[in-house]
C-alpha positions as semicolon CSV with decimal commas, in nm:
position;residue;x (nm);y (nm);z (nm)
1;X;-3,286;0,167;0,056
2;X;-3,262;0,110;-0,312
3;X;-2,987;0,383;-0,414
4;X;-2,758;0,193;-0,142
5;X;-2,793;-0,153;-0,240
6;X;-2,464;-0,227;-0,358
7;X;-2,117;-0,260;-0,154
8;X;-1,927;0,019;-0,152
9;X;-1,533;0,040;-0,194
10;X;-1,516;0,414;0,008
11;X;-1,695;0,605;0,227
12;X;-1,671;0,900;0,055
13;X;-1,946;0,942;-0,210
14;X;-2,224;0,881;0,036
15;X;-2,062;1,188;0,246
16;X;-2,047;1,406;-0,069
17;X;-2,375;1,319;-0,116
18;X;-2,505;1,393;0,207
19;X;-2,309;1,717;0,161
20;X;-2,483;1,813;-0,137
21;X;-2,826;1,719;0,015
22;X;-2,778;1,974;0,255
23;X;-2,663;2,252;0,027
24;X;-2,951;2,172;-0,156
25;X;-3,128;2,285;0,194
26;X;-2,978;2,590;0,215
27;X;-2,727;2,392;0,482
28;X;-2,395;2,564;0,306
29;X;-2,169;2,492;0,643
30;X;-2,155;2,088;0,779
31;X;-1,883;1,888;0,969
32;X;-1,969;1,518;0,981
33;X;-1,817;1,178;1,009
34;X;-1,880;0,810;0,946
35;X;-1,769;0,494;1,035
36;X;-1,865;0,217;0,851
37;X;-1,745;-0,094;0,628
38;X;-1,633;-0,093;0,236
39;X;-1,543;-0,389;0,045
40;X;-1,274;-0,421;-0,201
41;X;-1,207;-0,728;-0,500
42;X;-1,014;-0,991;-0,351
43;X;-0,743;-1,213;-0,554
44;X;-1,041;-1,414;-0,716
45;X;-1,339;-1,269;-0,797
46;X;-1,563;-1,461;-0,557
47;X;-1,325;-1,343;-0,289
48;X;-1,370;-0,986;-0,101
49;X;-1,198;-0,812;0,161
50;X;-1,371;-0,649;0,427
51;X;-1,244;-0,318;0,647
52;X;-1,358;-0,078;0,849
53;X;-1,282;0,300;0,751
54;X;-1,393;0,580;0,954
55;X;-1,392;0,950;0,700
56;X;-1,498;1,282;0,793
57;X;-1,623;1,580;0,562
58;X;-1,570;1,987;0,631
59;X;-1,729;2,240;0,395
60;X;-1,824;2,612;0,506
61;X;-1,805;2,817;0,770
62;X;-1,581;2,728;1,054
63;X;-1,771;2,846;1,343
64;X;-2,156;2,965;1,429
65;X;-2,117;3,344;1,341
66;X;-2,097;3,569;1,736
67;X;-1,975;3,871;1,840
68;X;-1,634;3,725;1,970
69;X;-1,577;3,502;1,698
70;X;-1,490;3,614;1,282
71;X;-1,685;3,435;1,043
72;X;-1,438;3,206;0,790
73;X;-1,405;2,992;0,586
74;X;-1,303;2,604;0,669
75;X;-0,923;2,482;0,552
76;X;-0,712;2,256;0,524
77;X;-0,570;2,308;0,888
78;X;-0,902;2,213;0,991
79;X;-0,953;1,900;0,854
80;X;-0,575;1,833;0,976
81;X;-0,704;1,933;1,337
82;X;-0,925;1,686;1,312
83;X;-0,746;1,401;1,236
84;X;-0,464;1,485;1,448
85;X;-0,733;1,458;1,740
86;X;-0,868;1,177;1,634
87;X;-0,507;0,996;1,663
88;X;-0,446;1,192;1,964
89;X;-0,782;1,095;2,150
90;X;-0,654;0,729;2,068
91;X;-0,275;0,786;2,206
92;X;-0,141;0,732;1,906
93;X;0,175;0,955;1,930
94;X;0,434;0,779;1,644
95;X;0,236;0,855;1,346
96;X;0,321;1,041;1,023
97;X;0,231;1,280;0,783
98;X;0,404;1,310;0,387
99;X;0,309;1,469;0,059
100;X;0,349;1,143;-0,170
101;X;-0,019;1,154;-0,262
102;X;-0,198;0,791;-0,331
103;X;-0,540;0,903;-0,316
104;X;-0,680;1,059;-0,684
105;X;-0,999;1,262;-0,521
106;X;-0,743;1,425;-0,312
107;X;-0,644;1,767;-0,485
108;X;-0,199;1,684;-0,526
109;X;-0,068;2,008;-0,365
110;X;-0,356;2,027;-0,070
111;X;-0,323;1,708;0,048
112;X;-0,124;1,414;0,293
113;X;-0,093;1,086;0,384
114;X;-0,095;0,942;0,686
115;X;0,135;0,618;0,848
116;X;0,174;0,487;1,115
117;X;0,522;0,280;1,154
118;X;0,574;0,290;0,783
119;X;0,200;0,190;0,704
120;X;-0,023;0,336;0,503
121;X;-0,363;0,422;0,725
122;X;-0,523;0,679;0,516
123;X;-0,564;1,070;0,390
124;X;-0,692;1,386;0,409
125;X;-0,675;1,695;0,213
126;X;-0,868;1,924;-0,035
127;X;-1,134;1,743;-0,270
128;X;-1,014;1,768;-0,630
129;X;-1,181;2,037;-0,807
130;X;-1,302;1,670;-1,060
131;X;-1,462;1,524;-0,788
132;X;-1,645;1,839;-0,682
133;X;-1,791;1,891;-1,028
134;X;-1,893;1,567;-1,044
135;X;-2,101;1,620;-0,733
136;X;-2,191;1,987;-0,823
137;X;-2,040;2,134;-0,523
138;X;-1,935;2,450;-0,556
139;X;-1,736;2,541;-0,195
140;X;-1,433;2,403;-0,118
141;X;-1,480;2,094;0,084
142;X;-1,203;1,931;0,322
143;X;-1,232;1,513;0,343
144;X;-1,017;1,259;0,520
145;X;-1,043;0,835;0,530
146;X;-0,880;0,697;0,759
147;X;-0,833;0,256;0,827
148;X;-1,009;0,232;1,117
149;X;-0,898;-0,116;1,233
150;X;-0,536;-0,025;1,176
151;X;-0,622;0,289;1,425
152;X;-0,748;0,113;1,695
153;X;-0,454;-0,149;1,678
154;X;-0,177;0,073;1,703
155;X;-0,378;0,267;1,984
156;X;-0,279;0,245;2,327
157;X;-0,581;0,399;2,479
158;X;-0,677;0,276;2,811
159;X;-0,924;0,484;2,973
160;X;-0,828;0,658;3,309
161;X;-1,090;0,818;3,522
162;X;-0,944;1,203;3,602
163;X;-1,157;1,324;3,928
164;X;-1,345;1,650;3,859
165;X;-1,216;1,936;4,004
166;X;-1,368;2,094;4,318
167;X;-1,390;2,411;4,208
168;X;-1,550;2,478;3,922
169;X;-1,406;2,670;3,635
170;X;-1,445;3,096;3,571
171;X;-1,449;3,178;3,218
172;X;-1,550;3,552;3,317
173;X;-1,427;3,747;3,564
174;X;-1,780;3,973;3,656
175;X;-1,570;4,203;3,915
């Protein structure tokens, strides 16, 4: 479409965007991802680099409101939770977090880095109250980006079939 004829350099505004679409549609609570490619300036300025960044968004409530479950608020933990899956679900087991912030639409004191072997893959944390107004979001909203090429090389995910068990599993005991 028109609005996204240009090349973008983060995933991020489209996300907020999206996020503020659906607040706009009464949707206060959304968890979404995206992968997809950005572009930054090269050394010249006919010269680009190209990478592939996967970022996720959490704003709202944390789960679908039911008897068993308490209705809150997303946090930080959550958007933590989700990245630490994400690295998990690729077997990535040597990777670490810090507090020396890089990224300014990360709020400084709610926020981390992530490396893997001493390199810089990407962040998560707490939008910065800036960023927010700019968008005119008013709930607190939870974002990582993470390199997504750098993820998948230092993942050492091979798939392994696990046989499904034979008995199938009781979540309620009806005695």
């Amino acid at each position: 479409s028109s609005d996204q004829s240009v090349m973008r350099t983060s995933i991020l505004p489209s996300l907020l965007l999206n996020l503020k679409h659906n607040q706009n549609n009464n949707i206060s609570s959304v968890k979404f991802f995206e992968i997809s490619n950005i572009f930054l300036k090269g050394k010249s300025d006919s010269d680009h680099i190209e990478l592939k960044k996967i970022a996720g968004i959490i704003s709202g409530i944390r789960n679908i409101e039911n008897w068993s479950v308490k209705n809150e608020n997303c946090d930080f933990y959550d958007i933590k939770s989700s990245v630490e899956t994400i690295l998990d679900r690729l077997n990535i087991k040597d990777y670490r977090v810090s507090t020396d912030m890089k990224e300014p639409y990360l709020h400084p004191l709610r926020s981390l880095n992530v490396s893997i072997n001493d390199e810089y893959i990407g962040s998560l944390g707490e939008a910065h109250p800036d960023i927010l107004e700019n968008f005119e979001i008013e709930n607190s909203v939870y974002i990582f980006e993470l390199d997504f090429e750098n993820l998948l090389r230092f993942s050492s995910n091979s798939p392994a079939f696990t046989p499904f068990s034979r008995n199938p599993s009781v979540y309620r005991d009806l005695a």
